[in-house]
VMD Tcl script that builds the backbone (N, CA, C; Angstrom):
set m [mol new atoms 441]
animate dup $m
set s [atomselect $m all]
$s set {name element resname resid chain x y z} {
  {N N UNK 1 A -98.880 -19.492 23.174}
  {CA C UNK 1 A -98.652 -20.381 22.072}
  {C C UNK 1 A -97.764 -19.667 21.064}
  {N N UNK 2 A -97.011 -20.245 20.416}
  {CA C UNK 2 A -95.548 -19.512 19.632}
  {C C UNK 2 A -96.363 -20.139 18.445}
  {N N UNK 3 A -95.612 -18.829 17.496}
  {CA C UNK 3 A -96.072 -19.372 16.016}
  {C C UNK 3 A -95.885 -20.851 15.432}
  {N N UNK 4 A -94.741 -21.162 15.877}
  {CA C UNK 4 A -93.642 -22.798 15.415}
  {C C UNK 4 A -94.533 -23.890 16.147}
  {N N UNK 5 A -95.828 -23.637 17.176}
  {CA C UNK 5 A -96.087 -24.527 18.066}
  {C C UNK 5 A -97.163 -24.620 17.221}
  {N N UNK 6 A -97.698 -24.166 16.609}
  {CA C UNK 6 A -99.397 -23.232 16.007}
  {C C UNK 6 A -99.258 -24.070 14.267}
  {N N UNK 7 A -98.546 -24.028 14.101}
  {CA C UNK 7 A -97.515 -24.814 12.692}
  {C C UNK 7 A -98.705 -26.268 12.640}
  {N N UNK 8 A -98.809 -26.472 11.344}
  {CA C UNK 8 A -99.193 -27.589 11.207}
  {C C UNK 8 A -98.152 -28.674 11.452}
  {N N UNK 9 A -98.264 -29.913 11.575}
  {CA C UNK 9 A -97.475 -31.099 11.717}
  {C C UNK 9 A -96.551 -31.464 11.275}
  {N N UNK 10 A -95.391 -31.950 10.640}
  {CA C UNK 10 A -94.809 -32.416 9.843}
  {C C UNK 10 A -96.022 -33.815 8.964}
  {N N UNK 11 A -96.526 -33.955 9.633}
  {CA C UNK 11 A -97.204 -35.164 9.108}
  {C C UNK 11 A -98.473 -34.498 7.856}
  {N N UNK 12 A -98.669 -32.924 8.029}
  {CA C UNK 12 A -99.731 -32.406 7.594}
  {C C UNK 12 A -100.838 -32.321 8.084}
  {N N UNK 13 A -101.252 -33.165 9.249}
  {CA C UNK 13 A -102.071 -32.879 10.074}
  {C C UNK 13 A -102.548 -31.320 10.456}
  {N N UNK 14 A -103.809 -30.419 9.989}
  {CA C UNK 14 A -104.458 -29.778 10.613}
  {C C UNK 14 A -103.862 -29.332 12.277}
  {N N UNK 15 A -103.902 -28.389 12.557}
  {CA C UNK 15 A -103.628 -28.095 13.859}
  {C C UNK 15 A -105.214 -27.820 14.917}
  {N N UNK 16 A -104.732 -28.325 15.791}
  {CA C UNK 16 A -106.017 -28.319 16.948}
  {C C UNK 16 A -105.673 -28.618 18.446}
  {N N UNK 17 A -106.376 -27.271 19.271}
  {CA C UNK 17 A -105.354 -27.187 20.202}
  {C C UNK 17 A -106.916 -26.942 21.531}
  {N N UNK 18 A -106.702 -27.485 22.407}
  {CA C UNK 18 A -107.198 -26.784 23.904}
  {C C UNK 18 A -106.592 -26.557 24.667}
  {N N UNK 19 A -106.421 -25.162 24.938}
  {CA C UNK 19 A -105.361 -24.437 25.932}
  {C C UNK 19 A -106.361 -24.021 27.657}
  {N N UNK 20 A -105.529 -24.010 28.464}
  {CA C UNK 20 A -105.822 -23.127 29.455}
  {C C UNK 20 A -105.133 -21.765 29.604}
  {N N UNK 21 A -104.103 -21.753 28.630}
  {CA C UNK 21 A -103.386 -20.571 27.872}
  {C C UNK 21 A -104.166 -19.368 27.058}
  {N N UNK 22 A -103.862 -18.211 27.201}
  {CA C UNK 22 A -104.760 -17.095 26.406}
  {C C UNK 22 A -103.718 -17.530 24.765}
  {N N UNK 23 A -104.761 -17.406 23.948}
  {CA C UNK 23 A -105.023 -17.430 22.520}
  {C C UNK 23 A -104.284 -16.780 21.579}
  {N N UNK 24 A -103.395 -17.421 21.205}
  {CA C UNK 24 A -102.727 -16.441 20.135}
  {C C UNK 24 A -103.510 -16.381 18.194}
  {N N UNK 25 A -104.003 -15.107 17.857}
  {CA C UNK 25 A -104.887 -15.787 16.964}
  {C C UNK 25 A -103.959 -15.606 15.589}
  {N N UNK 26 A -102.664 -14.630 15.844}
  {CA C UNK 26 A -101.902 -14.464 15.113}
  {C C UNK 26 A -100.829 -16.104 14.133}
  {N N UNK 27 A -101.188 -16.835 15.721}
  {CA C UNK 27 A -100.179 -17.742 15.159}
  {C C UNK 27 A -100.993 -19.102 14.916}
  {N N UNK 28 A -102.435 -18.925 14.788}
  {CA C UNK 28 A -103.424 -19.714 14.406}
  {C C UNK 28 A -103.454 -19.481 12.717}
  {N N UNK 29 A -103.278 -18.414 12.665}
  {CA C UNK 29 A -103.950 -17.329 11.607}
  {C C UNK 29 A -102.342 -18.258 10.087}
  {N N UNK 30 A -101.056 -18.379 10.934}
  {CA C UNK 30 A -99.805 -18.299 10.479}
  {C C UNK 30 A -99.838 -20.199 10.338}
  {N N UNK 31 A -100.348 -20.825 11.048}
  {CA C UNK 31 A -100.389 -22.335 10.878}
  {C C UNK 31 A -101.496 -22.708 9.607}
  {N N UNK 32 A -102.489 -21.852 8.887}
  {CA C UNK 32 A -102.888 -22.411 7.647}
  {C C UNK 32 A -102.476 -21.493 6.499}
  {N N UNK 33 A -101.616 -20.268 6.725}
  {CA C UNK 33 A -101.181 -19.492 5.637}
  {C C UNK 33 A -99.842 -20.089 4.617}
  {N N UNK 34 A -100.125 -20.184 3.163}
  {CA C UNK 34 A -99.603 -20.162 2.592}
  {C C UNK 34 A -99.232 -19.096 1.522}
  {N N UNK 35 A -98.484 -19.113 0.247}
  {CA C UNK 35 A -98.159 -17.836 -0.330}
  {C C UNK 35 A -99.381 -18.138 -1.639}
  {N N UNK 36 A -99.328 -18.562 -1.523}
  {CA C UNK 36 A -100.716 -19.341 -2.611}
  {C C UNK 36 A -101.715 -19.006 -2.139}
  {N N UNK 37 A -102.119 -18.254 -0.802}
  {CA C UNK 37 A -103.378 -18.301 -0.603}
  {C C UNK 37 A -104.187 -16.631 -0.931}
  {N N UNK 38 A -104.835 -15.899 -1.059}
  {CA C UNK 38 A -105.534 -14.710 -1.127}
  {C C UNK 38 A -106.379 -14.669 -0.430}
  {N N UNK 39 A -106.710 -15.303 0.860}
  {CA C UNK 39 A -107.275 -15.298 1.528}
  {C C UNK 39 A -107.300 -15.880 3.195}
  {N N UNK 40 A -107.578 -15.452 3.932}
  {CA C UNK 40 A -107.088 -15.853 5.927}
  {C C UNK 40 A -108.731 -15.253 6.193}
  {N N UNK 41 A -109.731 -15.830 6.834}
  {CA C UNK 41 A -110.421 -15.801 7.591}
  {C C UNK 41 A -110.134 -16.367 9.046}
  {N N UNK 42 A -110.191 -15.289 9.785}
  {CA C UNK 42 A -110.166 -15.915 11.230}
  {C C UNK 42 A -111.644 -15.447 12.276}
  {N N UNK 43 A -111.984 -16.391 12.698}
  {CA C UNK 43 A -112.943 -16.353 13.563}
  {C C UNK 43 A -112.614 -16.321 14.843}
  {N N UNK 44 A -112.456 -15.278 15.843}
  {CA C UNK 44 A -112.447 -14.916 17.326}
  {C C UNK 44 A -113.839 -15.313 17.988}
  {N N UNK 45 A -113.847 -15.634 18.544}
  {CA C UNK 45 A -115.083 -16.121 19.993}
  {C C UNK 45 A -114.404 -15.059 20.718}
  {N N UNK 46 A -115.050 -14.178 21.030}
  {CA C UNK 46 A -114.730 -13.361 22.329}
  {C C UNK 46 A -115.551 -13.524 23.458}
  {N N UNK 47 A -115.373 -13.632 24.813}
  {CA C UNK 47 A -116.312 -13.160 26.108}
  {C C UNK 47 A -116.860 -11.777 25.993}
  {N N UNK 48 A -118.157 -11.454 26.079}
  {CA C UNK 48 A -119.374 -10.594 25.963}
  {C C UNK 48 A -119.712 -10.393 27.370}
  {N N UNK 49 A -120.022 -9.694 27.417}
  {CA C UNK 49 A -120.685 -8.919 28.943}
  {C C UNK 49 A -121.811 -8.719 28.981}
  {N N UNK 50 A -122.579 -9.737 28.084}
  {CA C UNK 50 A -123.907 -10.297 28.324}
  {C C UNK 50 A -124.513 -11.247 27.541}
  {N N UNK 51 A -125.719 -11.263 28.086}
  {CA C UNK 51 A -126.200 -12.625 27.379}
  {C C UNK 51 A -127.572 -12.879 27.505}
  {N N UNK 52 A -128.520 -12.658 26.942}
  {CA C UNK 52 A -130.415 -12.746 27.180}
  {C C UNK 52 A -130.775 -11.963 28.031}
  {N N UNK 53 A -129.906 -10.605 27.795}
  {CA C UNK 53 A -130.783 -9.563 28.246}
  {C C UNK 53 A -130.079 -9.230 30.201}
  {N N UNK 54 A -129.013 -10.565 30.502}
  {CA C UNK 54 A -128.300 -10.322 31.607}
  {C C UNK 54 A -126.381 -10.005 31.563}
  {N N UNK 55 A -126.174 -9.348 32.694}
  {CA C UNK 55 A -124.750 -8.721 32.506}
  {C C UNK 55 A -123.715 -10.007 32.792}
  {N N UNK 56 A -123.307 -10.360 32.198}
  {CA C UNK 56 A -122.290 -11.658 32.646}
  {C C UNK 56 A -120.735 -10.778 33.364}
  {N N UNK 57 A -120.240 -11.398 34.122}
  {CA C UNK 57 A -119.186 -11.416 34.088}
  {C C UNK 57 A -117.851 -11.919 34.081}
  {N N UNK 58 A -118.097 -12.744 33.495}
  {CA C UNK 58 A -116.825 -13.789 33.152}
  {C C UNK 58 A -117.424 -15.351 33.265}
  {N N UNK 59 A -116.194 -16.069 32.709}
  {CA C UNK 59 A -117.059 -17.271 31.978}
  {C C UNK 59 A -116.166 -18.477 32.538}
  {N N UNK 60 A -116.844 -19.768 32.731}
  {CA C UNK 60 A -115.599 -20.651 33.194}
  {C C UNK 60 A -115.841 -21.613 31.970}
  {N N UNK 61 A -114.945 -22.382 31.122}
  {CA C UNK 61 A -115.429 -23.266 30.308}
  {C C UNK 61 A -114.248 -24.505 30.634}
  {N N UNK 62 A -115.204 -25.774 30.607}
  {CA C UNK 62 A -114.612 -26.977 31.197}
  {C C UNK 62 A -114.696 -27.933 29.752}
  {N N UNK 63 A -113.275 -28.626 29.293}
  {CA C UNK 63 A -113.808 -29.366 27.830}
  {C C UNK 63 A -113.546 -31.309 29.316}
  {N N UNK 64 A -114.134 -32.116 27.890}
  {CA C UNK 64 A -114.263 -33.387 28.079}
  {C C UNK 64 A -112.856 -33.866 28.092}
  {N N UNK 65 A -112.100 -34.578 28.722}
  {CA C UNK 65 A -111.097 -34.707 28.712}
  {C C UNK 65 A -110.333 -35.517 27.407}
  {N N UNK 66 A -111.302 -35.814 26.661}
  {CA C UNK 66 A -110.813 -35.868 24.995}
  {C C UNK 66 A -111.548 -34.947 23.866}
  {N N UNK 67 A -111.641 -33.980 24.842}
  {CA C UNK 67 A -112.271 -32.484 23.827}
  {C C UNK 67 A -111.266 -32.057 22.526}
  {N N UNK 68 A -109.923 -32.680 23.162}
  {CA C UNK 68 A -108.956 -32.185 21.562}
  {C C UNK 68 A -108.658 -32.900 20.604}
  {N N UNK 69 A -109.096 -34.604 20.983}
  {CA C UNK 69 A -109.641 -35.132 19.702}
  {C C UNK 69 A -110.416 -34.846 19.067}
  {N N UNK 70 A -111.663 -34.620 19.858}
  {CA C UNK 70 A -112.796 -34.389 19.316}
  {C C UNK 70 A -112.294 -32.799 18.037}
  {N N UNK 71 A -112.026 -31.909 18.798}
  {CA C UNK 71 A -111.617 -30.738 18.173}
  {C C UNK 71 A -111.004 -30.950 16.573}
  {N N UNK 72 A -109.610 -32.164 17.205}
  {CA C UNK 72 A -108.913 -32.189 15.846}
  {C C UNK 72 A -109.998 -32.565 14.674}
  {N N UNK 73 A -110.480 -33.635 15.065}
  {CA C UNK 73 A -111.872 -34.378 14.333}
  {C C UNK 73 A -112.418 -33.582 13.906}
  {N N UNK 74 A -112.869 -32.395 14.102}
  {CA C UNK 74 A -113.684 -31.395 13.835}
  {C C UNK 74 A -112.770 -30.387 12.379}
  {N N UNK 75 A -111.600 -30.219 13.100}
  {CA C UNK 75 A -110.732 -29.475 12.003}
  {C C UNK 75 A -110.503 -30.414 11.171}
  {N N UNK 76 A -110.172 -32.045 10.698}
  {CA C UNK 76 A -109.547 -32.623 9.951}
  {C C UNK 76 A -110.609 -32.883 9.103}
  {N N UNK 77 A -112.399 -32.969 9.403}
  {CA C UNK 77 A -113.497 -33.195 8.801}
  {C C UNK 77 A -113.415 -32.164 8.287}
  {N N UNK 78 A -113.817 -31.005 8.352}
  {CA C UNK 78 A -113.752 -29.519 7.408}
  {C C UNK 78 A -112.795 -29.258 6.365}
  {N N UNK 79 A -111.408 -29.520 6.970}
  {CA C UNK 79 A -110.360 -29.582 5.970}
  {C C UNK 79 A -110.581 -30.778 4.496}
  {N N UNK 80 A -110.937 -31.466 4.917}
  {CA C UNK 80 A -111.383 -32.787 3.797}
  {C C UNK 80 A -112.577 -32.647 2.733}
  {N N UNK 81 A -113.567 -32.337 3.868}
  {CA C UNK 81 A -114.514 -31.354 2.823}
  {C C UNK 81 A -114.684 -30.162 2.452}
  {N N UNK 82 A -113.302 -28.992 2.299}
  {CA C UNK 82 A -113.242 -28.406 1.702}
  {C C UNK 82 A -112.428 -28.339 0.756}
  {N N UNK 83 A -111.349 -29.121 1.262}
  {CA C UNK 83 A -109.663 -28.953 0.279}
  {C C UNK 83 A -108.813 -28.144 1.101}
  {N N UNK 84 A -109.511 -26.984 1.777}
  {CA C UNK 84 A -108.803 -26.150 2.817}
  {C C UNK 84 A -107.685 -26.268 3.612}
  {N N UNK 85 A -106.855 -25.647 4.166}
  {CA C UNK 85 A -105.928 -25.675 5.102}
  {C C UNK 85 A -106.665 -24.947 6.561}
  {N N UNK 86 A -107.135 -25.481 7.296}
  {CA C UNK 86 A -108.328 -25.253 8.646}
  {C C UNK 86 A -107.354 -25.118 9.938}
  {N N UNK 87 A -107.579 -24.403 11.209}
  {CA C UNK 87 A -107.061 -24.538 12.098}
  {C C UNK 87 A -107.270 -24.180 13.228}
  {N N UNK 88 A -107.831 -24.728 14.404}
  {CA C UNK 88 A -108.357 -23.951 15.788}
  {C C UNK 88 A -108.232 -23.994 17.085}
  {N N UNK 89 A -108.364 -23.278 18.036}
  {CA C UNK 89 A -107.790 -23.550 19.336}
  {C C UNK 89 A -108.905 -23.424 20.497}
  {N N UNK 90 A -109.507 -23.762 21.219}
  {CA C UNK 90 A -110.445 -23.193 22.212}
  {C C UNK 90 A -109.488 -23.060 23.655}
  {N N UNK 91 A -110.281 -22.228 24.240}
  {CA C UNK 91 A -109.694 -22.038 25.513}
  {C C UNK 91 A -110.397 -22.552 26.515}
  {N N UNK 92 A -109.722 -22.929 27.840}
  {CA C UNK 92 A -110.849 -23.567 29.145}
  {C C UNK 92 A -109.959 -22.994 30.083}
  {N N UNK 93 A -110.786 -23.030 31.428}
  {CA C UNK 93 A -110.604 -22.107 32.686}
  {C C UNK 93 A -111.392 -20.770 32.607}
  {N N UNK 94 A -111.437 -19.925 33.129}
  {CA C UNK 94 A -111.474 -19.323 33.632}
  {C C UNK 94 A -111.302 -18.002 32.907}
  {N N UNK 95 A -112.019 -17.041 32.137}
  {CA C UNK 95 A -112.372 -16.136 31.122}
  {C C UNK 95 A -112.471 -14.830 31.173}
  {N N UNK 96 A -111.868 -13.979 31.570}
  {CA C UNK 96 A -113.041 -12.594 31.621}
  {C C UNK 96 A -113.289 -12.094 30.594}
  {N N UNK 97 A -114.477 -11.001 30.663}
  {CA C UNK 97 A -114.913 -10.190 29.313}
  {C C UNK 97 A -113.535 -9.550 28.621}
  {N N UNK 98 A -113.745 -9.958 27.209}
  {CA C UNK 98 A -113.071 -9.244 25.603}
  {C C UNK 98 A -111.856 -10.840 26.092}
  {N N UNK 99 A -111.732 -11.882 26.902}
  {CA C UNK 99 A -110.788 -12.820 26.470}
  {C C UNK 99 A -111.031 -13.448 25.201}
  {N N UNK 100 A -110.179 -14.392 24.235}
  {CA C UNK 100 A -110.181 -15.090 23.137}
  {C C UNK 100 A -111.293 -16.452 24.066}
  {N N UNK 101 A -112.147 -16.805 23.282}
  {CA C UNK 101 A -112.775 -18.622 23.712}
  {C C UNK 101 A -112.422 -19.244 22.688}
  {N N UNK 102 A -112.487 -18.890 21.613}
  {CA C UNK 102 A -112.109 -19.647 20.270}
  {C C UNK 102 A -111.338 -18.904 19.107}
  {N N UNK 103 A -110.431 -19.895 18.798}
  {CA C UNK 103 A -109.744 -18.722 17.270}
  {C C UNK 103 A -109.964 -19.917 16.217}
  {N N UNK 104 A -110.625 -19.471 15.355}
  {CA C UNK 104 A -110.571 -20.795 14.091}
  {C C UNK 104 A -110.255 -19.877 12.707}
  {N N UNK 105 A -109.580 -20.368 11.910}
  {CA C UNK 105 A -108.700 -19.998 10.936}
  {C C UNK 105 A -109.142 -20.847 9.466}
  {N N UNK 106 A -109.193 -20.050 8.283}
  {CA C UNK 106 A -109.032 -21.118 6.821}
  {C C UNK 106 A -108.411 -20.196 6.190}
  {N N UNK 107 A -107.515 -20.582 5.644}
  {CA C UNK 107 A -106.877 -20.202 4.222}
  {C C UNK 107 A -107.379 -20.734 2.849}
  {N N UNK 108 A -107.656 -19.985 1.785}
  {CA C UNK 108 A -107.993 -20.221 0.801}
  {C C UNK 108 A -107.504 -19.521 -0.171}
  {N N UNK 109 A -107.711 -20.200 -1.628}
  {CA C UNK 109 A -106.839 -18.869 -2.902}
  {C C UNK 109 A -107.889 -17.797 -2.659}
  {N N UNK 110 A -109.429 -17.979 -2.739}
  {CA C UNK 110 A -110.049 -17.185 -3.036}
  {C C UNK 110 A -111.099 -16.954 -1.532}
  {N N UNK 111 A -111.610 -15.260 -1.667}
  {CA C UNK 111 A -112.772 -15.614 -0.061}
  {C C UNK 111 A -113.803 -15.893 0.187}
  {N N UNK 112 A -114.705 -16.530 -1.073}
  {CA C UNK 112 A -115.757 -16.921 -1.070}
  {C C UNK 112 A -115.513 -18.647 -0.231}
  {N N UNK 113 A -114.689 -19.335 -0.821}
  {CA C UNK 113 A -114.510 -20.551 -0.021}
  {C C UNK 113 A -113.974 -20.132 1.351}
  {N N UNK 114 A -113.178 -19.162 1.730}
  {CA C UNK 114 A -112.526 -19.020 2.861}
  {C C UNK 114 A -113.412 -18.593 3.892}
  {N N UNK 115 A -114.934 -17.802 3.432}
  {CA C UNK 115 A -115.650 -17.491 4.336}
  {C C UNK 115 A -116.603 -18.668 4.538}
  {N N UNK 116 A -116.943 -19.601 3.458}
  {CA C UNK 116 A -118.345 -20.576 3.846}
  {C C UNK 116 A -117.301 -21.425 4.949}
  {N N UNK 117 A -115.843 -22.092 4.638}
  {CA C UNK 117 A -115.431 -22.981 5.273}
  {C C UNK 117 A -115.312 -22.352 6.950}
  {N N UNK 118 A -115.221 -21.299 6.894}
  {CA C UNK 118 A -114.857 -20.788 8.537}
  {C C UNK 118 A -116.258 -21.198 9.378}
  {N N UNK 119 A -117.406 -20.732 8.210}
  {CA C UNK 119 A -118.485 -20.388 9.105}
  {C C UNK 119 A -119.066 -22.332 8.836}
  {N N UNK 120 A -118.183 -23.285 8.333}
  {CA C UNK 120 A -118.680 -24.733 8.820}
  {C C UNK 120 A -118.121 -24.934 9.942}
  {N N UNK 121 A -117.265 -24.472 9.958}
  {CA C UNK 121 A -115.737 -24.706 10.671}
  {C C UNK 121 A -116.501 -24.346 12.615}
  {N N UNK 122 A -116.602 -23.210 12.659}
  {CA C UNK 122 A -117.194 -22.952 14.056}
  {C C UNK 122 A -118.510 -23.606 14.012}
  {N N UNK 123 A -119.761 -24.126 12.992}
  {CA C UNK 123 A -120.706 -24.227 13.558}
  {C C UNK 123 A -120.497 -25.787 14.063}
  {N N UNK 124 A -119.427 -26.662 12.989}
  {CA C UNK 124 A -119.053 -28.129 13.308}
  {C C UNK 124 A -118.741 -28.094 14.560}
  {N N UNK 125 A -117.344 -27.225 15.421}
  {CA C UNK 125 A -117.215 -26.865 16.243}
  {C C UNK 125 A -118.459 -27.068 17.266}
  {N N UNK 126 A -119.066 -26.346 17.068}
  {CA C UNK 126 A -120.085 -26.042 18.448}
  {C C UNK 126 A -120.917 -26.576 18.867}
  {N N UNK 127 A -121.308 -27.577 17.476}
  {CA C UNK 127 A -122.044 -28.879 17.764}
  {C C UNK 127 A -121.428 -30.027 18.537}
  {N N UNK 128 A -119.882 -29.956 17.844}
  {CA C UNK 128 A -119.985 -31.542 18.023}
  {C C UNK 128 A -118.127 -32.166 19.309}
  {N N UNK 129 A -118.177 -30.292 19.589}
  {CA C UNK 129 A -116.756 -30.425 20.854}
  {C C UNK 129 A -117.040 -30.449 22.063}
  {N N UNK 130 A -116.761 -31.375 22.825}
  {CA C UNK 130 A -117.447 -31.557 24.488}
  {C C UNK 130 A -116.906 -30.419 25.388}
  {N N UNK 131 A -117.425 -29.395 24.878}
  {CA C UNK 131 A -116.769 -28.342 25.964}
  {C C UNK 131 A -118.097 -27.253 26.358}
  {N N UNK 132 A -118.085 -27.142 27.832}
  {CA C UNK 132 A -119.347 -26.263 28.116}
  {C C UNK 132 A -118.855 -25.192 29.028}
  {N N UNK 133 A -119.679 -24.115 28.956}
  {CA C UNK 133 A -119.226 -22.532 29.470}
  {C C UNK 133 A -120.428 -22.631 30.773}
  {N N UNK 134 A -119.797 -22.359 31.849}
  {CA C UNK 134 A -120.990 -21.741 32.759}
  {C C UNK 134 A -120.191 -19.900 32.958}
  {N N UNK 135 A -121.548 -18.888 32.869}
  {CA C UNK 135 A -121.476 -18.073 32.950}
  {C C UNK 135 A -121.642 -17.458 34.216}
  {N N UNK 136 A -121.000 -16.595 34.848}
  {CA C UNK 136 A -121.100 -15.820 35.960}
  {C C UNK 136 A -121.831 -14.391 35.327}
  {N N UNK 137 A -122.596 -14.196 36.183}
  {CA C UNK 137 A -123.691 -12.961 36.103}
  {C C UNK 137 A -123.625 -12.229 37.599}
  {N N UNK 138 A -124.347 -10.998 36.987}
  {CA C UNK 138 A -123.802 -9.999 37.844}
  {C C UNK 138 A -125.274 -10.640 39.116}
  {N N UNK 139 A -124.933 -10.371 40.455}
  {CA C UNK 139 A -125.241 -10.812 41.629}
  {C C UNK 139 A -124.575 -12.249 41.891}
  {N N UNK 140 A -123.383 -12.558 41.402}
  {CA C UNK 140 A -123.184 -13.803 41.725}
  {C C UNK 140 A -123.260 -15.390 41.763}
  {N N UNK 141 A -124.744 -15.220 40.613}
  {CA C UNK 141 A -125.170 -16.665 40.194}
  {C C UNK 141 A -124.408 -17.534 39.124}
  {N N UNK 142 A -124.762 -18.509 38.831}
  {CA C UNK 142 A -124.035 -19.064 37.778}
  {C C UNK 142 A -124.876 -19.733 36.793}
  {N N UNK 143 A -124.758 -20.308 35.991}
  {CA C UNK 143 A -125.677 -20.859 34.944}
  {C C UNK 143 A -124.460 -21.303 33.776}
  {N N UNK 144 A -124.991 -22.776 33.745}
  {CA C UNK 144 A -124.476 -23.645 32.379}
  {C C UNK 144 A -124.976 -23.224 31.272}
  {N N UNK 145 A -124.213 -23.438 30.237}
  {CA C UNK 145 A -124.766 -22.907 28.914}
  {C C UNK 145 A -124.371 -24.219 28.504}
  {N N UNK 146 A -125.620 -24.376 27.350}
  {CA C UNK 146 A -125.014 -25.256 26.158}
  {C C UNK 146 A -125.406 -26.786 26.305}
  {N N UNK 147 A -125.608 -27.017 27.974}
  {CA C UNK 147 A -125.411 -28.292 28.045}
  {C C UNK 147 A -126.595 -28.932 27.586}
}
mol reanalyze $m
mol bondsrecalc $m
mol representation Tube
mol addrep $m
């Protein structure tokens, strides 16, 4: 994903993206920055190499095939109730440990708003985007998360 792609809209529209592409969080980070702002919170989802005490090894995550409405919906609700400039991308396919799963972004003047809005920002996210991870664990099994 190129910074110019990562760009909010001409229309002003929030940016919101589901890639099968690895994550650029730089140019997530560059689609809500302004010179006005004193503040960039970005939130990384990384793949972990475990999970309840078992060794995962890599992750497959499948979204709903209108998971990036849903997504935008998710960024354009946060942005509204904060005033914020919001912005996020999830990833699907196929994962290994330390890949990006999620980059979500707020700019703010100050970081007290820039940190509550991030941390609405992923939990809105995780509630309410049709996208689910099955995890691969070590011997080969698999297991859905989330659903």
């Amino acid at each position: 994903m190129t910074e110019a792609g990562a760009r909010m809209s001409e229309a002003g529209r929030p940016f919101a993206s589901i890639s099968a592409e690895p994550l650029d969080a730089a140019a997530i980070e560059a689609a809500v920055a302004t010179r006005a702002d004193g503040a960039i919170v970005t939130f990384r989802g990384v793949v972990r190499d475990h999970d309840h005490g078992e060794a995962v090894t890599g992750l497959d995550y499948e979204a709903h095939p209108e998971a990036e409405r849903f997504l935008r919906e998710s960024v354009e609700r946060v942005a509204a109730e904060t005033g914020l400039r919001v912005a996020a991308a999830h990833r699907v396919g196929r994962l290994a440990i330390g890949d990006l799963a999620l980059v979500a972004a707020v700019a703010a003047p100050h970081r007290a708003a820039a940190f509550a809005a991030i941390e609405q920002l992923v939990d809105d996210i995780k509630t309410t985007v049709p996208i689910w991870k099955r995890q691969h664990v070590d011997g080969g099994t698999t297991e859905w998360v989330g659903l």
